[in-house]
N, C-alpha and C positions, 0 to 999 in steps of 0.2 A: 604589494599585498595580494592574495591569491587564496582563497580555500575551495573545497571540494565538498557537494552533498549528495548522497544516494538516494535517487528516489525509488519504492517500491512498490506504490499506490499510484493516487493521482500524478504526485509529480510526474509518472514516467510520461503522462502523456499531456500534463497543462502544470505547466511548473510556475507560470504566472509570475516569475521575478526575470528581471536583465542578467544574461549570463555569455560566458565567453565560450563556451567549450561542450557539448554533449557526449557522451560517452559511453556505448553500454555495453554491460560486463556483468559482473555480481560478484558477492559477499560469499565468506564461506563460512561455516558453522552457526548458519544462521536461515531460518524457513518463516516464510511468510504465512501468516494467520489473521482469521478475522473475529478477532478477541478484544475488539476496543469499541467501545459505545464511543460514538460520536450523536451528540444533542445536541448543536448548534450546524449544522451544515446538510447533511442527510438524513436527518432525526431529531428528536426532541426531545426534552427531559421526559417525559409521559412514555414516548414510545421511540429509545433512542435504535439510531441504524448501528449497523455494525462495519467496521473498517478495520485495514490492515493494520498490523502490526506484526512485529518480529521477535520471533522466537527463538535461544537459543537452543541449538540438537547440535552434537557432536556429526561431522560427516555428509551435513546439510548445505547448502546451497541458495541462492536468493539470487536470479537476474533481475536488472531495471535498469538505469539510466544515471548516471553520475555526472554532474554539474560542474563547469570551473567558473566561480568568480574571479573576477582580477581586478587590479584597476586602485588609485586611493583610497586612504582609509572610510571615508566617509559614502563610498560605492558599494564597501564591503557590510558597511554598520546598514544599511539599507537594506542589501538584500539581509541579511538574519536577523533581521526585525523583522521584517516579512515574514520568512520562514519562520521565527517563534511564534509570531502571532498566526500566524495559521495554523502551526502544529502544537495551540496551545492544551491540544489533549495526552499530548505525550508528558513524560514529565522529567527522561531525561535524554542524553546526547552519547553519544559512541563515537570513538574513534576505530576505525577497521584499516583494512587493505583493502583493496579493488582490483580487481582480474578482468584481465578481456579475454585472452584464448581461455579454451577449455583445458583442463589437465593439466593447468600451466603451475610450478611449483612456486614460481617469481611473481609479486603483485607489480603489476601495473600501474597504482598507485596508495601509498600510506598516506594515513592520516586523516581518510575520510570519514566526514560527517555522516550518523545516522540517527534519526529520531527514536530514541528507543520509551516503553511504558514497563514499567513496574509489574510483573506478572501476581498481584496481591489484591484483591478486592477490598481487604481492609485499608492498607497505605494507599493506593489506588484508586478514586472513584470513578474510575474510566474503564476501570479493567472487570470485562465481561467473565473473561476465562472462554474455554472449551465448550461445546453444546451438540449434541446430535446434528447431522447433516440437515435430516427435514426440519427439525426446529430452527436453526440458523438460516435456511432458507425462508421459511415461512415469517421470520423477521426481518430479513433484507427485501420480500418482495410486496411488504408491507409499511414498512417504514416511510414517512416522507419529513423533508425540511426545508430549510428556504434555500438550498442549490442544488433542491430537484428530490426524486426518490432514492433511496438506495438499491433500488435494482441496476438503476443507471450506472451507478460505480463499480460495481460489479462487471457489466456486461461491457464497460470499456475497461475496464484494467482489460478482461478477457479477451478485448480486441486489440490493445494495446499490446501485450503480450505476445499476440498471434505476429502485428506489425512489426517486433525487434527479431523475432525468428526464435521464441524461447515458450512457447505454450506451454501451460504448465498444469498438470494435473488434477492438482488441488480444487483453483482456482476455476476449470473446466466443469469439475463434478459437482462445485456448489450451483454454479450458474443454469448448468443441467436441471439441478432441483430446483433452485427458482422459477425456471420454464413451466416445470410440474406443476407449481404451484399455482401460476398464472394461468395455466392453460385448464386448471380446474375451473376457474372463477368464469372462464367465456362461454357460450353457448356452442354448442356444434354446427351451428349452422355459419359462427363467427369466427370458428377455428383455420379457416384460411387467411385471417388477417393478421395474425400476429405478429409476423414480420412488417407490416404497414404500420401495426400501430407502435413499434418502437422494439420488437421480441426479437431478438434475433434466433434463428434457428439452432436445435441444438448440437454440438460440435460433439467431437471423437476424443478418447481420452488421446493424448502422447507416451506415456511412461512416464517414468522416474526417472528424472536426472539426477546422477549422482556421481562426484569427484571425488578418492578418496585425495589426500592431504594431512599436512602437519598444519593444526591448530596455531593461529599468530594470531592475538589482537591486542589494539593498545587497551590503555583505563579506561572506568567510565567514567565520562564527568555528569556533571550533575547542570541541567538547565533551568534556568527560573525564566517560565513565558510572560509574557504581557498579559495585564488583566484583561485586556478585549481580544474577543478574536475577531476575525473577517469572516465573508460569507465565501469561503473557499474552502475544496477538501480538502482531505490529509494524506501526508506523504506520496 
């Protein structure tokens, strides 16, 4: 028994279940976004954080870290209990491809797992949608829940990112504004601590990476989570 999961958030950098294999690569026709209210982990129903999620764009790209479990069936029923009940704000599951080289027309691996969310605020009560850059920040550097703030996921996917060798734009220019936002709140006279008290400094964009390619992906299936979740992030 053997399956494979994408992580594009936290997992890439605390995957929190037993796994055989790491792997990173990424997804194609598909860009990460931070379009999901998470209320139980980095936020709360009052004042939920905002986390990733994936989007489908025609010509788009997603790196992160891909997983192999192996092992009897009862190793495998383990970890995706795990992974439901943690990713119980998603609401359903993808199958994709998986690429290691760049430009490469051949995946690497089919059949991989992705947490996907309903892009619908009505069918969805997770799904934020889109928001101006300052406003999304000024809610990620405001947010807190019981596995910390949501600045924090932010500023390690950012580092996380940096660590697989795939920094990624998007995710650079939000965390930029969250900086803004934090560095409004301290005094001048405290503005040299920022980085002491947790800020990291703010980084350079990289560009846009972009593959062109032929569109391949399997169905969607549909996931039904566990009614609890854990006190861990998503994806």
């Amino acid at each position: 028994m053997v399956f494979w999961v994408f992580g594009y958030g936290s997992l890439v950098w605390n995957p929190g279940f037993e796994y055989d294999e790491k792997v990173i690569g990424y997804i194609k026709d598909y860009r990460r976004v931070f379009d999901l209210a998470c209320i139980d982990h980095r936020g709360t129903p009052e004042h939920p954080a905002r986390t990733c999620t994936l989007e489908q764009k025609e010509g788009a790209i997603c790196w992160g870290a891909a997983y192999r479990v192996e092992g009897d069936p009862e190793r495998e029923r383990l970890a995706m209990e795990y992974l439901e009940r943690r990713e119980c704000e998603y609401d359903g599951k993808t199958l994709v491809d998986f690429y290691k080289e760049e430009d490469s027309l051949q995946p690497a691996l089919t059949g991989v797992i992705i947490f996907t969310s309903t892009p619908d605020r009505e069918s969805n009560k997770y799904y934020l949608g889109p928001a101006p850059l300052e406003e999304m920040a000024r809610q990620i550097a405001t947010a807190n829940g019981p596995c910390g703030n949501n600045r924090d996921y932010l500023f390690l996917l950012e580092k996380a990112m940096s660590q697989i060798g795939h920094e990624e734009d998007m995710v650079i220019e939000l965390a930029n504004e969250v900086r803004k936002v934090l560095d409004e709140g301290i005094p001048k006279e405290r503005k040299s601590v920022l980085e002491i008290e947790g800020i990291p400094k703010e980084r350079k964009l990289v560009g846009p990476s972009h593959i062109p390619h032929n569109k391949s992906l399997m169905p969607t299936l549909q996931l039904h989570p566990l009614p609890e979740a854990i006190a861990m992030d998503s994806s």
